[in-house]
C-alpha positions in Angstrom: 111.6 115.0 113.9 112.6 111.7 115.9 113.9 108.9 114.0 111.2 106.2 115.2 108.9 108.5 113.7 110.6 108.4 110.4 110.8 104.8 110.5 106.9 104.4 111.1 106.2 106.6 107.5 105.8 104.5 104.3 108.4 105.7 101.2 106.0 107.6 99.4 105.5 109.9 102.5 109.1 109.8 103.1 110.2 111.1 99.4 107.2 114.0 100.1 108.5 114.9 103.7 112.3 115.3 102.0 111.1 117.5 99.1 109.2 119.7 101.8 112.7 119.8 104.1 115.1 120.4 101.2 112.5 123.6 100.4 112.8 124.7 103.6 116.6 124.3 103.5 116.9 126.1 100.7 114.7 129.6 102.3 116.7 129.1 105.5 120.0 129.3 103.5 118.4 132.2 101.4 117.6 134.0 105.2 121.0 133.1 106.0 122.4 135.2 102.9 120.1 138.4 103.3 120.4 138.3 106.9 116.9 137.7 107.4 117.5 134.4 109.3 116.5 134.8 113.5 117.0 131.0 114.2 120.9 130.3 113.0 120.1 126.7 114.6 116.9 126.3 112.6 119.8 125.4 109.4 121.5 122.4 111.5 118.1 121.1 112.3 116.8 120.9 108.7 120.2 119.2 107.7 120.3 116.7 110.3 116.7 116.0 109.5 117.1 115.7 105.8 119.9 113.0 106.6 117.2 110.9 109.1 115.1 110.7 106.3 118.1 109.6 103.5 119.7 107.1 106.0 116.3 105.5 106.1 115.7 105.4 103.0 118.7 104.0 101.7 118.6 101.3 104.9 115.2 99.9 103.1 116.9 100.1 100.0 119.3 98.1 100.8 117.3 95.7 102.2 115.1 95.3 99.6 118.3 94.1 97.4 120.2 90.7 97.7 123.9 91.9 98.5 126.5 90.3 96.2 127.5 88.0 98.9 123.6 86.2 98.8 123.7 85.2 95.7 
């Protein structure tokens, strides 16, 4: 998932895409442990994908707040 394509999705899509990636995180760790898992790259994928979504998350967070230096 590229990142201007993260930044296009409105929050409520963004909070549904991470629930769906941290899902799939967790199976891909489960394959991991039973040995199931053909794709050892599909794990740093997910991870790195997960943290797109946080980072932009928090970036609209923030700018949604006043910082302590605006008021």
């Amino acid at each position: 998932m590229k990142a201007a394509e993260i930044k296009e999705m409105n929050p409520d899509e963004l909070q549904g895409e991470l629930e769906t990636l941290q899902r799939r995180l967790f199976d891909i760790r489960t394959q991991a442990v039973t040995e199931k898992l053909e794709d050892p790259s599909q794990l740093l994928k997910a991870k790195k994908d997960i943290a797109r979504l946080k980072t932009v998350l928090r970036e609209r967070e923030l700018q949604q707040k006043p910082t302590e230096v605006e008021k």
